[in-house]
C-alpha positions, 0 to 999 in steps of 0.5 A: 241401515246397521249401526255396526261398523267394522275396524277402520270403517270409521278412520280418518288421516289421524284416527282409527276410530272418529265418531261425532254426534253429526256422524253418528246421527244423534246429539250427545255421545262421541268417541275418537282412537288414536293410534299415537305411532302415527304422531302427535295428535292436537284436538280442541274441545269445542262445546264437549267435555271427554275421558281419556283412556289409554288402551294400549298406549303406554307413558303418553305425555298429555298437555292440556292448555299448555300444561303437561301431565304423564299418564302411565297406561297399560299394554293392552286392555286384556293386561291390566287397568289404566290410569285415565283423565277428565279433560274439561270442555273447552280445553286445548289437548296435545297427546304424543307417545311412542305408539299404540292406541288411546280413547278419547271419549267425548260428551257434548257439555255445558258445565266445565269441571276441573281437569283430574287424572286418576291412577290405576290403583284407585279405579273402581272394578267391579264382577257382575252377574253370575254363572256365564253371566259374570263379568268384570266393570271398570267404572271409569266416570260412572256417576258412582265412581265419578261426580266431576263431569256434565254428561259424559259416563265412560266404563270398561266391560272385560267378558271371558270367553265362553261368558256373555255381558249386557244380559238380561237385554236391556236399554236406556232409551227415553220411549214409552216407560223407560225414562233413562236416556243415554246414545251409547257407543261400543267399542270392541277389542276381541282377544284370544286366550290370554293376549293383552290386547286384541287379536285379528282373529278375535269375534263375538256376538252382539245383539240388539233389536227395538221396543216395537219389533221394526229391528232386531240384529245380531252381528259378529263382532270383530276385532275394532269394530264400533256399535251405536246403539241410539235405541233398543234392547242390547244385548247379550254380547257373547264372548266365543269360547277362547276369546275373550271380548272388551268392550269401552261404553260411551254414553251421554244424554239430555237429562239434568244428572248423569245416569247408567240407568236402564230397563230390563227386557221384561221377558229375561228380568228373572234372570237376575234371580238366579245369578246367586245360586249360579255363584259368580265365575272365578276366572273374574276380576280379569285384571287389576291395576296390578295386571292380569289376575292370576289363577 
């Protein structure tokens, strides 16, 4: 069975997006997207904690307990970096706006930390890679950029097209001698040429297959279609020439300390070795807390 799932295949009443770990077959990992248009959404956080992350929602009022918070948002994930905020385990949320999407990205948790709202202007962005291998990563709760929570590791890939990222394929899993573990989910927003959000023409590639060889898939991805990777070497996601590719990465897992480790395809480690001399592509950083980058 694919763990690939088109745009609105996981909707319910409230959400264009709801993945559970019972949904999702796993334990830890969980992601829901709201359309705040539809009206005002109530979630209580039940033994998980989250990140919330506007997409392309903009001043979404957020009361968290009964006390209010503003975040500032963004037109779409194409037009610049967001602000965003860690909701503590347990908490009682209300978010309400006049429309476009927002993400809440959950993790089963043990340990309540404080609720933080972190501005645009002080959210990590890094280009990695080289040559059509570079990228742009918008650390939002990584364990670099992040100390304040349990589990949950939340960040942004922005791929121009004709690039591709998640290369060389590698994966956290926990089999034979790869000890990181984390379930991942991905959720894609497509573009086309310089859209601030996705478009419905948008696709990509995504591809991904097991240690033991039992699977190996490559899909066309669509504008708001879902991944769930519990296992396996992923990669690459292929941005098609003309149409960018975003994708926002959930992942949590069992061990004691927050961790984006991860082991390389042995067969494509090499690659790394050559991104110095490939130089990275100048079309990147994509964007800023300031908007798009200008070339």
């Amino acid at each position: 069975m694919s763990n690939h799932h088109r745009a609105r295949a996981l909707s319910t009443d409230d959400s264009l997006v709801t993945v559970t770990p019972a949904t999702a077959g796993w334990t830890y990992s969980g992601l829901e997207v709201f359309d705040l248009g539809s009206g005002p959404v109530t979630r209580v956080l039940e033994g998980v904690e989250a990140v919330l992350v506007p997409l392309s929602a903009t001043d979404v009022a957020v009361t968290v307990d009964g006390e209010g918070h503003t975040l500032r948002g963004r037109t779409g994930v194409f037009a610049a970096v967001s602000d965003w905020m860690y909701l503590p385990l347990g908490s009682h949320v209300v978010l309400e706006g006049e429309g476009g999407e927002i993400a809440l990205c959950t993790a089963k948790a043990e340990r309540r930390f404080p609720l933080r709202v972190t501005p645009a202007d002080e959210v990590q962005v890094e280009v990695r890679g080289g040559g059509r291998a570079t990228r742009q990563v918008t650390n939002i709760a990584t364990p670099g950029s992040f100390d304040g929570a349990d589990r949950i590791n939340v960040c942004e890939v922005l791929t121009p097209g004709g690039n591709v990222s998640s290369w060389p394929p590698h994966r956290h899993d926990g089999i034979g001698d790869c000890a990181p573990t984390n379930e991942e989910i991905y959720y894609f927003r497509m573009g086309r040429l310089d859209s601030p959000h996705g478009h419905p023409h948008g696709q990509g590639l995504f591809r991904v297959y097991t240690v033991d060889g039992s699977s190996d898939e490559t899909v066309t991805v669509l504008d708001g279609d879902v991944y769930l990777v519990p296992q396996g070497y992923h990669g690459p996601s292929t941005a098609q020439p003309e149409y960018p590719m975003y994708f926002l990465n959930v992942l949590a897992g069992p061990g004691a300390e927050r961790t984006m480790g991860f082991c390389d395809d042995p067969d494509h480690h090499w690659i790394r070795d050559t991104w110095g001399e490939a130089g990275q592509d100048p079309r990147l950083p994509m964007t800023s807390a300031d908007g798009r980058v200008a070339r």
